[in-house]
Each structure stands twice: as C-alpha cells, then as structure tokens.
mmCIF file as Biopython writes it, N, C-alpha, C and O atoms, coordinates in Angstrom:
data_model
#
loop_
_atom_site.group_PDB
_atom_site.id
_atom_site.type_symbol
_atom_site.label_atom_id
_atom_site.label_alt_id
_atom_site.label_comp_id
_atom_site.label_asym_id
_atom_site.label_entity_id
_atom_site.label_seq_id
_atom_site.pdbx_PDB_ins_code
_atom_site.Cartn_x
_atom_site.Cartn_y
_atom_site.Cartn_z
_atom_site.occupancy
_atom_site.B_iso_or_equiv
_atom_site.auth_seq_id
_atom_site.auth_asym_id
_atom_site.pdbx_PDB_model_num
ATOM 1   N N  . UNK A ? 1  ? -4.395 32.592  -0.637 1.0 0.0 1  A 1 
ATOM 2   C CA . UNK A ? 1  ? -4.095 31.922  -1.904 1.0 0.0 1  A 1 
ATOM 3   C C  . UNK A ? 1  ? -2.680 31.320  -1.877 1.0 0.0 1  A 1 
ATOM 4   O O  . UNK A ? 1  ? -2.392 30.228  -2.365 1.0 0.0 1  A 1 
ATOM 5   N N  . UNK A ? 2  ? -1.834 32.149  -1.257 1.0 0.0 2  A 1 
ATOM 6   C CA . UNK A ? 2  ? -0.079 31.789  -1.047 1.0 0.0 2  A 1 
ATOM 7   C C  . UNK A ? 2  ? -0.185 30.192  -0.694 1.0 0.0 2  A 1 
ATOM 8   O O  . UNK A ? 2  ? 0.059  29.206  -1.390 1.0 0.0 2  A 1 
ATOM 9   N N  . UNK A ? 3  ? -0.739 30.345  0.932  1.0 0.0 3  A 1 
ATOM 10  C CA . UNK A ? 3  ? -1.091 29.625  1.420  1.0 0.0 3  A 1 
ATOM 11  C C  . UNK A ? 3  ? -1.426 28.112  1.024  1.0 0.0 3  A 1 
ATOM 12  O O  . UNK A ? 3  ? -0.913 27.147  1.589  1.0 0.0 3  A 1 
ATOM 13  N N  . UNK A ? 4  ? -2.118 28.050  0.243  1.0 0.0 4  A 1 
ATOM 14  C CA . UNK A ? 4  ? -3.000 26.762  -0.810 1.0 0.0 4  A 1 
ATOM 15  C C  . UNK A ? 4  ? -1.655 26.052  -1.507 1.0 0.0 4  A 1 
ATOM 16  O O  . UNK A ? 4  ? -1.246 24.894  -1.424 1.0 0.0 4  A 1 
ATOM 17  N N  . UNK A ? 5  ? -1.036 27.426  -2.360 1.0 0.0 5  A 1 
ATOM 18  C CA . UNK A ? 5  ? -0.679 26.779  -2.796 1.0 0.0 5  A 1 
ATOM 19  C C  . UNK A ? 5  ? 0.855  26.171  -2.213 1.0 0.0 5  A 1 
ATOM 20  O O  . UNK A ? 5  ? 1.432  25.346  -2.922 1.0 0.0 5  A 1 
ATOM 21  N N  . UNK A ? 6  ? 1.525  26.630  -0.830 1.0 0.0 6  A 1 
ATOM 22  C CA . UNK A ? 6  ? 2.191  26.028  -0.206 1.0 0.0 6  A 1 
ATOM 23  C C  . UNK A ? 6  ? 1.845  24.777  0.464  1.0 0.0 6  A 1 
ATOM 24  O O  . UNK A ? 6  ? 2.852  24.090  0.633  1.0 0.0 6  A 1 
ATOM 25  N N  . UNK A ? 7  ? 0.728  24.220  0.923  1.0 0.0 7  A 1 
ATOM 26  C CA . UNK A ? 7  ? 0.215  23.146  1.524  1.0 0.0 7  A 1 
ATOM 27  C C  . UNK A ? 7  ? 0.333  22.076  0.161  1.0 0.0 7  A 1 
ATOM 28  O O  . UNK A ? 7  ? 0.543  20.866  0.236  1.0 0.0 7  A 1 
ATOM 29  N N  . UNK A ? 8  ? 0.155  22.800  -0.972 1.0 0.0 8  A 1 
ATOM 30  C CA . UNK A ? 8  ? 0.028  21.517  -2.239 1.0 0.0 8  A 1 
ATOM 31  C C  . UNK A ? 8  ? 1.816  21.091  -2.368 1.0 0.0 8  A 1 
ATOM 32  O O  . UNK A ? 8  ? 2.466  20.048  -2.298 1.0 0.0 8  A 1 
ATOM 33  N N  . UNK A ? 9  ? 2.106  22.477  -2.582 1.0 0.0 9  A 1 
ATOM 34  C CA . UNK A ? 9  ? 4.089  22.093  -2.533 1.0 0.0 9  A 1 
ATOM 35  C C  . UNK A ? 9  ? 4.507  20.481  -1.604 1.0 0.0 9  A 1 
ATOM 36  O O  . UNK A ? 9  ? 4.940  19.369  -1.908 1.0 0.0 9  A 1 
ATOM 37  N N  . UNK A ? 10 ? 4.091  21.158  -0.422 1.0 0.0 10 A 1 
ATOM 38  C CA . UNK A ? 10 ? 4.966  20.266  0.621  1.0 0.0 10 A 1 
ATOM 39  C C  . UNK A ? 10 ? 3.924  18.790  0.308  1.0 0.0 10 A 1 
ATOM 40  O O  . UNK A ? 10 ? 4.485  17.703  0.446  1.0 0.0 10 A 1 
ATOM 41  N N  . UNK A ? 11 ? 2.672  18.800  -0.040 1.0 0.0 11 A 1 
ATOM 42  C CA . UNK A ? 11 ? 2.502  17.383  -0.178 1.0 0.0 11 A 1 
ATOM 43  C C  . UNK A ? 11 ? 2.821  16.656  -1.243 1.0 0.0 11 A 1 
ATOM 44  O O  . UNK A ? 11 ? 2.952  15.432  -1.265 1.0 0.0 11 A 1 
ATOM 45  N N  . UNK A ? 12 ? 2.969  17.535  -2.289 1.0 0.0 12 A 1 
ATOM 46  C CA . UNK A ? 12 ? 3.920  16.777  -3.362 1.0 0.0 12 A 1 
ATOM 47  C C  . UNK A ? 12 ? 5.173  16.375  -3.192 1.0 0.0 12 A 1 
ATOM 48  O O  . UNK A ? 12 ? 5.653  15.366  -3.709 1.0 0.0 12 A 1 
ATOM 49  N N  . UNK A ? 13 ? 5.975  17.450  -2.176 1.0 0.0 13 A 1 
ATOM 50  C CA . UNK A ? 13 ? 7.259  16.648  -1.810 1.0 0.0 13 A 1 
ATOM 51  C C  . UNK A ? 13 ? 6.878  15.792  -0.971 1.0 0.0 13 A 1 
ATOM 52  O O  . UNK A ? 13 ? 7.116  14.775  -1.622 1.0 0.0 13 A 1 
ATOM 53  N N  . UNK A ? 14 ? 6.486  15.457  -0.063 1.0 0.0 14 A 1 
ATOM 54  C CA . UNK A ? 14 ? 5.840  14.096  0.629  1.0 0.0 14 A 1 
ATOM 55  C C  . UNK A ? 14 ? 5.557  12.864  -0.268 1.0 0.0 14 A 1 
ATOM 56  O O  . UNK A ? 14 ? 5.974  11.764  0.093  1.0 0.0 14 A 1 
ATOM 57  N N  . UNK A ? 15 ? 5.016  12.974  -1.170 1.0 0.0 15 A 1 
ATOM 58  C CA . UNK A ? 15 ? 4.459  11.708  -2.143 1.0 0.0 15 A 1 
ATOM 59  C C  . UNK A ? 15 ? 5.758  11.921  -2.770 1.0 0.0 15 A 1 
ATOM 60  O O  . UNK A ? 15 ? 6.224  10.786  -2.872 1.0 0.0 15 A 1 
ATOM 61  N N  . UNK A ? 16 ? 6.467  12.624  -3.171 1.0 0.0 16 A 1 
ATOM 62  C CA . UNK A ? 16 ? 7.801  12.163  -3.970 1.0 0.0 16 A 1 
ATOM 63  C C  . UNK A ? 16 ? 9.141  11.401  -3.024 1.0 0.0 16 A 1 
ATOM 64  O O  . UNK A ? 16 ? 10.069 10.717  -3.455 1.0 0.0 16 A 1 
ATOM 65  N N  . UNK A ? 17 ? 8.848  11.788  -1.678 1.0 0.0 17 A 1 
ATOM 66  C CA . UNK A ? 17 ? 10.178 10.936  -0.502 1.0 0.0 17 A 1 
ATOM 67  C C  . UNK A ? 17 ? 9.565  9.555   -0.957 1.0 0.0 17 A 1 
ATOM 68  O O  . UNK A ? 17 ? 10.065 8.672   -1.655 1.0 0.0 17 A 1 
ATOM 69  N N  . UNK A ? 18 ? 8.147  9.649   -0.261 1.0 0.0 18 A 1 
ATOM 70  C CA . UNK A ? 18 ? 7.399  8.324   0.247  1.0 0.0 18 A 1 
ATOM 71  C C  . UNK A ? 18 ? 7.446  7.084   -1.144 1.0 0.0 18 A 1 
ATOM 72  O O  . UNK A ? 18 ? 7.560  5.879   -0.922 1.0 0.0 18 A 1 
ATOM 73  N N  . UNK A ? 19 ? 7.329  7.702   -2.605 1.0 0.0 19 A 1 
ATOM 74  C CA . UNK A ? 19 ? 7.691  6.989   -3.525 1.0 0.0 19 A 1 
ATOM 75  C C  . UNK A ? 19 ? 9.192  6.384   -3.745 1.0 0.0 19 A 1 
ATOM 76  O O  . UNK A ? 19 ? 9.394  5.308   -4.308 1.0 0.0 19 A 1 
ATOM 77  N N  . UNK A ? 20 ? 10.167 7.189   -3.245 1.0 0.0 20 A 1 
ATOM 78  C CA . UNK A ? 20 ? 11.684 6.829   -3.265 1.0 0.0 20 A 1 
ATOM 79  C C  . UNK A ? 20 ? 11.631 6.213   -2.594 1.0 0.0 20 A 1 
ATOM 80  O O  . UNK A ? 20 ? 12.470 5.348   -2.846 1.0 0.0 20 A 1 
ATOM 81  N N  . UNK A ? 21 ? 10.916 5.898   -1.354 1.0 0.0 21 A 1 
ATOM 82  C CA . UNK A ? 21 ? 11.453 5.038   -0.143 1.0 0.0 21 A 1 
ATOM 83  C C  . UNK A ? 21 ? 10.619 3.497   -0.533 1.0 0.0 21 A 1 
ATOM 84  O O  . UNK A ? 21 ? 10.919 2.376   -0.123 1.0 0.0 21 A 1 
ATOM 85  N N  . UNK A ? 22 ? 9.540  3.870   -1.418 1.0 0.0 22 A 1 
ATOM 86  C CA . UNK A ? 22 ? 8.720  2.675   -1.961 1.0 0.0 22 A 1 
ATOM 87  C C  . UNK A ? 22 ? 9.530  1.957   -2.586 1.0 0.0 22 A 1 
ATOM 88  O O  . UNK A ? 22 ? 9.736  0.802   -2.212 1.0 0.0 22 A 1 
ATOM 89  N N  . UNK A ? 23 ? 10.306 2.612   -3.920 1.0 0.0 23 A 1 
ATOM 90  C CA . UNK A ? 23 ? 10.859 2.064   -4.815 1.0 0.0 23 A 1 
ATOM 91  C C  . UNK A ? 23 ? 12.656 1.189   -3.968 1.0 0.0 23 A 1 
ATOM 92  O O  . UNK A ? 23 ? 13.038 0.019   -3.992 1.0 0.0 23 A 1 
ATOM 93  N N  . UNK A ? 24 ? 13.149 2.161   -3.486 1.0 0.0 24 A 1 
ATOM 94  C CA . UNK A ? 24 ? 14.091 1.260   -2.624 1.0 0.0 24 A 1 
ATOM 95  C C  . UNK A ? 24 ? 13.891 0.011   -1.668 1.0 0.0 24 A 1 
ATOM 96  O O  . UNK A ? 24 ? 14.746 -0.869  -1.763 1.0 0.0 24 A 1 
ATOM 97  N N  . UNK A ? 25 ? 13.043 -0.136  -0.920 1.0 0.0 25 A 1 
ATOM 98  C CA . UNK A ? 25 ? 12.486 -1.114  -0.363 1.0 0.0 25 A 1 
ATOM 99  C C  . UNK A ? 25 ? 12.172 -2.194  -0.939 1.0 0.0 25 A 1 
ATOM 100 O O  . UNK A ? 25 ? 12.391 -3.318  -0.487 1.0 0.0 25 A 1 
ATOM 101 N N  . UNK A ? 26 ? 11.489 -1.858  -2.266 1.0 0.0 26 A 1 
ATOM 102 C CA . UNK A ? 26 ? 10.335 -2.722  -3.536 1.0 0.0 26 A 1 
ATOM 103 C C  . UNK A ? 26 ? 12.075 -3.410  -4.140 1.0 0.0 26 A 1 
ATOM 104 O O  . UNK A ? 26 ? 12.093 -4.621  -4.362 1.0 0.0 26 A 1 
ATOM 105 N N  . UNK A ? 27 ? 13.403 -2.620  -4.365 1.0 0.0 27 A 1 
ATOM 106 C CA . UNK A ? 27 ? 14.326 -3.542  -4.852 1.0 0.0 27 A 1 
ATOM 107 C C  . UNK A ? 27 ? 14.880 -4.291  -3.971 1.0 0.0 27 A 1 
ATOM 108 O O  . UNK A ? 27 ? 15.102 -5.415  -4.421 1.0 0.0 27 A 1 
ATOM 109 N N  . UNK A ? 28 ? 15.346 -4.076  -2.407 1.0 0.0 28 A 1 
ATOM 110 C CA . UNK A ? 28 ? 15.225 -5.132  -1.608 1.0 0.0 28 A 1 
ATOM 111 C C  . UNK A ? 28 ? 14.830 -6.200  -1.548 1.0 0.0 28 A 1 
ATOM 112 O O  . UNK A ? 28 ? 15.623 -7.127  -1.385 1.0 0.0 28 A 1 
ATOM 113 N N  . UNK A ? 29 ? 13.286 -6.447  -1.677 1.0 0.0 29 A 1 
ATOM 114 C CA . UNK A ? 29 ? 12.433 -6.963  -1.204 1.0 0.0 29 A 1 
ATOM 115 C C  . UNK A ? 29 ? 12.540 -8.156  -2.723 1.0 0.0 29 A 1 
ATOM 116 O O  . UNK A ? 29 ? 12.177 -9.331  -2.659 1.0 0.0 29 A 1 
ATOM 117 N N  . UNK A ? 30 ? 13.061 -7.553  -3.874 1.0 0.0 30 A 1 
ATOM 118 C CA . UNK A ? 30 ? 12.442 -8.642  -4.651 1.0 0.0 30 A 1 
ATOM 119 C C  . UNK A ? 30 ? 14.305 -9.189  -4.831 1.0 0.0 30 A 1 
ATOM 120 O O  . UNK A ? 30 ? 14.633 -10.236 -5.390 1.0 0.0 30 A 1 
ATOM 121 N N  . UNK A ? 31 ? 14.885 -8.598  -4.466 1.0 0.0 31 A 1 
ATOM 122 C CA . UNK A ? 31 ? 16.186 -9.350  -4.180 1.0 0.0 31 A 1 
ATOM 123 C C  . UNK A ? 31 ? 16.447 -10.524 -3.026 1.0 0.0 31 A 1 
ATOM 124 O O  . UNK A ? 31 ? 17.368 -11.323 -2.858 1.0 0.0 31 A 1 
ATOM 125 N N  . UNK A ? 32 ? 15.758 -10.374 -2.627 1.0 0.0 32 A 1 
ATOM 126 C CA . UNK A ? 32 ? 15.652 -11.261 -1.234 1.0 0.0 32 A 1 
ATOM 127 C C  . UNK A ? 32 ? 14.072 -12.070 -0.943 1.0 0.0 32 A 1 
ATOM 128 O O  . UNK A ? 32 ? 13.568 -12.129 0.179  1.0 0.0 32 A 1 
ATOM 129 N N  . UNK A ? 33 ? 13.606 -12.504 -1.862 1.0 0.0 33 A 1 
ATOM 130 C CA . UNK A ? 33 ? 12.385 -12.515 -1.909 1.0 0.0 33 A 1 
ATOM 131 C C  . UNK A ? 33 ? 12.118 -13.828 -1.249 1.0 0.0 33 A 1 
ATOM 132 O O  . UNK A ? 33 ? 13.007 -14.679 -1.265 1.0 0.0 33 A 1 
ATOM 133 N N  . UNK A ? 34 ? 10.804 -14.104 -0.587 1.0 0.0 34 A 1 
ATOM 134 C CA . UNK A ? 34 ? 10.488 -15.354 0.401  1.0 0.0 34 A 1 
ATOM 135 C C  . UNK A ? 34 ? 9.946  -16.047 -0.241 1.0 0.0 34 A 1 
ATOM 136 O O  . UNK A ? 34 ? 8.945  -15.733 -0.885 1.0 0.0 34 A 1 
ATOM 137 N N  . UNK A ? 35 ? 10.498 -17.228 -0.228 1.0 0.0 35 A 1 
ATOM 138 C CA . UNK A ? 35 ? 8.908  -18.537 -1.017 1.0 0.0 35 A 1 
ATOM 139 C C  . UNK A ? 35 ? 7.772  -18.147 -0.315 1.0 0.0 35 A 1 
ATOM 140 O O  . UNK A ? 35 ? 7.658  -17.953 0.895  1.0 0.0 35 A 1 
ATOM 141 N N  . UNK A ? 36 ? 6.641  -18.019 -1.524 1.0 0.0 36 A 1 
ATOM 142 C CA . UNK A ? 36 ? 5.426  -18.056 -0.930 1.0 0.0 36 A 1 
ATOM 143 C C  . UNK A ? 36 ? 4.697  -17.247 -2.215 1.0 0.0 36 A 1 
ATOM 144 O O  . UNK A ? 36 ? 5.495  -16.834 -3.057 1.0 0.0 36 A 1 
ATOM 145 N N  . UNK A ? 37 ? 3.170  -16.953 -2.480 1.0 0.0 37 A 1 
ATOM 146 C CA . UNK A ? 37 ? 2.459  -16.584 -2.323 1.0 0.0 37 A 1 
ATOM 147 C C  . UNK A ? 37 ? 2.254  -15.045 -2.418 1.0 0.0 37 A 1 
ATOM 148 O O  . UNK A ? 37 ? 1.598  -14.509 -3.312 1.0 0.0 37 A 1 
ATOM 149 N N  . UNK A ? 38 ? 2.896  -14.372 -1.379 1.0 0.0 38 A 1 
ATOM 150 C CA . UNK A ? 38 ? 2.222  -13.233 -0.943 1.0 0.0 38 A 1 
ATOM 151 C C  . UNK A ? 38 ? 3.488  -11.948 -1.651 1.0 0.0 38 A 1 
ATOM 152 O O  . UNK A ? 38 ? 4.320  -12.084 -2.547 1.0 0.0 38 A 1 
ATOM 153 N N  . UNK A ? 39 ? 3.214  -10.995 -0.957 1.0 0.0 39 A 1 
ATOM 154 C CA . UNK A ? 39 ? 4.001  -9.761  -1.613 1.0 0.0 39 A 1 
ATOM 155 C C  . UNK A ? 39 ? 3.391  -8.801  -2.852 1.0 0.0 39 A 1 
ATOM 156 O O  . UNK A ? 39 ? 3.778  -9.006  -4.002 1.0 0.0 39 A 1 
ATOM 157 N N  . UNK A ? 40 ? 2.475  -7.806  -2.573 1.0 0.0 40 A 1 
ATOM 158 C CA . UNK A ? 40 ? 1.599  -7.616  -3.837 1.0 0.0 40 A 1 
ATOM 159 C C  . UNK A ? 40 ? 2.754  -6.667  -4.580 1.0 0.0 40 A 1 
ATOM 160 O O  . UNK A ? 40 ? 2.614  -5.454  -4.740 1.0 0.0 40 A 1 
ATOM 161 N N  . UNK A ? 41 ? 3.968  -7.466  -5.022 1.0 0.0 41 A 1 
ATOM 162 C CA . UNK A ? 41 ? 4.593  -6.161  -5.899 1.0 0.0 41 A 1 
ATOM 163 C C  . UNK A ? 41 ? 4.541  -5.592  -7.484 1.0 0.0 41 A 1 
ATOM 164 O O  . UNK A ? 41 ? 4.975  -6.385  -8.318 1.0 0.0 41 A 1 
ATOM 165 N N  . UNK A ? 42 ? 4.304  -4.966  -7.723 1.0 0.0 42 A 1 
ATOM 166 C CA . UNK A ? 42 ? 3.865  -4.352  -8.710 1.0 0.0 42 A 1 
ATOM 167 C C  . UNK A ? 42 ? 2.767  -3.431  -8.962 1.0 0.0 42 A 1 
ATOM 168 O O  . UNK A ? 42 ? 2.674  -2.634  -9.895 1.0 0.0 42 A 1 
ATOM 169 N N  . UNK A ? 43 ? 1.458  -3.768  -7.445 1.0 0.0 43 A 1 
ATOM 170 C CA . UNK A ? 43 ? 0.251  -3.352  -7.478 1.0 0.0 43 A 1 
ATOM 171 C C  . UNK A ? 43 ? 0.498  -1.446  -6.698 1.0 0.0 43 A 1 
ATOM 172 O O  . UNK A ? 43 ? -0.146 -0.436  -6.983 1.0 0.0 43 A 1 
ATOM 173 N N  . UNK A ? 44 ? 1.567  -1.594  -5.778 1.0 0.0 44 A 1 
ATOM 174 C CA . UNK A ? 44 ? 2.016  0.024   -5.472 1.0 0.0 44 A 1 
ATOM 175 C C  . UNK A ? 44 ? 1.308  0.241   -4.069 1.0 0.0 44 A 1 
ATOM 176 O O  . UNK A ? 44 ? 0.815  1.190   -3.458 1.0 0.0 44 A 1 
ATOM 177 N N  . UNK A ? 45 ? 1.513  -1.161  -3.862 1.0 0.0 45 A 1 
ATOM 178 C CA . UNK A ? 45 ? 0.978  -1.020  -2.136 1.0 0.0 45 A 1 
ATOM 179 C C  . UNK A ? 45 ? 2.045  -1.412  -1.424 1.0 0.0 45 A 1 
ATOM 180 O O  . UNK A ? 45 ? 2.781  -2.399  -1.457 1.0 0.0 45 A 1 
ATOM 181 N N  . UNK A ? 46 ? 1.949  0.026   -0.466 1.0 0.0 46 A 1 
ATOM 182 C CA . UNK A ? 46 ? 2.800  0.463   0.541  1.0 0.0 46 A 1 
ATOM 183 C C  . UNK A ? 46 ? 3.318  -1.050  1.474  1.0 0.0 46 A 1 
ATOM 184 O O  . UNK A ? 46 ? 4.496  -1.290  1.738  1.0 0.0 46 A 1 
ATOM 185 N N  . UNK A ? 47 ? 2.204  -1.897  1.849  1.0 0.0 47 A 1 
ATOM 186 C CA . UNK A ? 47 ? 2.456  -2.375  2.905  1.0 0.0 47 A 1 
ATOM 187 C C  . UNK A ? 47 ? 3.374  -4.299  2.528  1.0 0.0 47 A 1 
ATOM 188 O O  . UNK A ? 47 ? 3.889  -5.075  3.333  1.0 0.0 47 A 1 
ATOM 189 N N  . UNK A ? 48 ? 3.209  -4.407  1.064  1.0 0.0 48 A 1 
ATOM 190 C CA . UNK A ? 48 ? 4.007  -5.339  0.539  1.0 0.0 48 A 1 
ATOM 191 C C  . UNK A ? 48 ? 5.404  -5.641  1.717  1.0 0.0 48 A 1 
ATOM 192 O O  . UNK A ? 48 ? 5.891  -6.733  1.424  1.0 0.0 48 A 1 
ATOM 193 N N  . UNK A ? 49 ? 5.940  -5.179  2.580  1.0 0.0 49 A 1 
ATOM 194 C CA . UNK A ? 49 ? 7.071  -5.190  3.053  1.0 0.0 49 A 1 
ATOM 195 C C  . UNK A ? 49 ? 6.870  -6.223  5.000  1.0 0.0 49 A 1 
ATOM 196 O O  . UNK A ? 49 ? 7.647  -6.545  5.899  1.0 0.0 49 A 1 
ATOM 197 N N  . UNK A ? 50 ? 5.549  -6.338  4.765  1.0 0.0 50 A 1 
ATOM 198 C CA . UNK A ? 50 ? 5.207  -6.598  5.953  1.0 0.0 50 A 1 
ATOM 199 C C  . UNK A ? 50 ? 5.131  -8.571  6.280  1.0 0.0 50 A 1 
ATOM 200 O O  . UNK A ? 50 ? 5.319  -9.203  7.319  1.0 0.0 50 A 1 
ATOM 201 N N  . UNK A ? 51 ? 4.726  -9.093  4.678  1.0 0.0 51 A 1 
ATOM 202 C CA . UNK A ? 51 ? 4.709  -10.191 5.050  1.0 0.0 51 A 1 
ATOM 203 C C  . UNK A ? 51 ? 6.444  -10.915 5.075  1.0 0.0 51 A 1 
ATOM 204 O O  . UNK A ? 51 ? 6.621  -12.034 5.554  1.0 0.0 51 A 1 
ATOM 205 N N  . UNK A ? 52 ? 7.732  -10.001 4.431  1.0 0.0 52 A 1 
ATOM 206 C CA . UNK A ? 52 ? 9.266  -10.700 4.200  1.0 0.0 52 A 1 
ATOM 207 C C  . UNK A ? 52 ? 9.331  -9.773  6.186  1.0 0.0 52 A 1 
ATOM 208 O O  . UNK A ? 52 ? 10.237 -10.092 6.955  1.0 0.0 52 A 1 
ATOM 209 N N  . UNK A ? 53 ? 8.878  -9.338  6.361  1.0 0.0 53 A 1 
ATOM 210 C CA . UNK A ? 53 ? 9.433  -9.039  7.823  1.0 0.0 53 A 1 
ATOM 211 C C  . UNK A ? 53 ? 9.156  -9.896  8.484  1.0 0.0 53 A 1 
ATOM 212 O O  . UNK A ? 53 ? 9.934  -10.314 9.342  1.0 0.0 53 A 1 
ATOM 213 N N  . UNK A ? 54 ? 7.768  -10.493 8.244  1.0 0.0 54 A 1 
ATOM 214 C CA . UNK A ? 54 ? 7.039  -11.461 9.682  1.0 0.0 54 A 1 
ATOM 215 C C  . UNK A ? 54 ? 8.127  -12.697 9.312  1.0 0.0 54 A 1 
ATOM 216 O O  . UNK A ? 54 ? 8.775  -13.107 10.274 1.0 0.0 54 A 1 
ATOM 217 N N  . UNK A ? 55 ? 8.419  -13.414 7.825  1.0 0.0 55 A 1 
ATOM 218 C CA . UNK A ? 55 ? 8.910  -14.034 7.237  1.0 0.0 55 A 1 
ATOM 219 C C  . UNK A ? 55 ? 10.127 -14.203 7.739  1.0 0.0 55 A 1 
ATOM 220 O O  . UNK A ? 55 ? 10.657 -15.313 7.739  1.0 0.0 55 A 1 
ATOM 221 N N  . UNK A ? 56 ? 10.889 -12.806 8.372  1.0 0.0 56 A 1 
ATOM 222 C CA . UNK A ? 56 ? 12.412 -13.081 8.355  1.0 0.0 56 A 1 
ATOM 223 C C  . UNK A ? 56 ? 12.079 -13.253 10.023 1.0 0.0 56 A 1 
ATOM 224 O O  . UNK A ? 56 ? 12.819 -14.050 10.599 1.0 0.0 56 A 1 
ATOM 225 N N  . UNK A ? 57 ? 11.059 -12.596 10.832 1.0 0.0 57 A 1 
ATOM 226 C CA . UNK A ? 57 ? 11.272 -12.865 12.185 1.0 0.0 57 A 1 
ATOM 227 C C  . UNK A ? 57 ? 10.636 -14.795 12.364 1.0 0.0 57 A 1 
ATOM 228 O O  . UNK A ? 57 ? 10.813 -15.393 13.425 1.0 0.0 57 A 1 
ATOM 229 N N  . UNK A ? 58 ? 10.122 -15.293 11.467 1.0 0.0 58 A 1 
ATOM 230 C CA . UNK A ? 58 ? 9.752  -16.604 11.649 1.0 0.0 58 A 1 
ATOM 231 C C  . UNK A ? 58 ? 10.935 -17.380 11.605 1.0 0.0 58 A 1 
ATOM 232 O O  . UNK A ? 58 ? 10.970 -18.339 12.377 1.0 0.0 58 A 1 
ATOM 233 N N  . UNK A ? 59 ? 12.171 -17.125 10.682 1.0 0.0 59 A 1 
ATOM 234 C CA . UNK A ? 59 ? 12.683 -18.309 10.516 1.0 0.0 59 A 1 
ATOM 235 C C  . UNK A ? 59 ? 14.290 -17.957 11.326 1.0 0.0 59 A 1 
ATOM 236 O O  . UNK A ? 59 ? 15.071 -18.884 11.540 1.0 0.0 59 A 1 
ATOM 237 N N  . UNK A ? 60 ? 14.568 -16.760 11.653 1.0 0.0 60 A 1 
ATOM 238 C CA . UNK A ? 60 ? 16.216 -16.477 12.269 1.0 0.0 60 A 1 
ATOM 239 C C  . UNK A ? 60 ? 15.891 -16.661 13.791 1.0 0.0 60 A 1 
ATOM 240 O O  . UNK A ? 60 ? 16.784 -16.547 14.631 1.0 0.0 60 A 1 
#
C-alpha cells in the first residue's frame, strides 16, 4: 500500500517539473515568436517548441 502510494508521489512531482519547464519555454517562445501559422500555444502541447527550432535552424 506504502508503495502505491509512493509511485503516485513521484509522478506528481514529475508532471509538476515537466509543467514548469512547459510554462518557461511557452514564455520564450511567444517572446520570440516566428511568422507563420504554426505553434499550438495555448492548446498544452508539449511539442509547440519544435516548429521555432526548425525555424531558427532555417534561417541563422
């Protein structure tokens, strides 16, 4: 039973880093933001960060 409920602990601290690191990135990202289209921010998907990367390796 200990057990259970230590595996729930540590994944709640997991979803609470992984949200800080969302939300820091997510203010980056709309500070520096690329013409275009794309970037689903607001929707709380992780991978929003992928099209200002391809973006910054296209144009430097």
């Amino acid at each position: 039973m200990n057990r259970i409920f230590l595996y729930f602990a540590i994944i709640v601290l997991l979803l609470i880093c992984i949200s800080l690191l969302n939300i820091k990135s997510k203010e980056n990202y709309e500070k520096d933001r690329p013409p275009g289209p794309w970037g689903d921010i607001g929707t709380g998907n992780p991978w929003y960060m992928y099209p200002y990367i391809l973006h910054n390796i296209e144009y430097y």
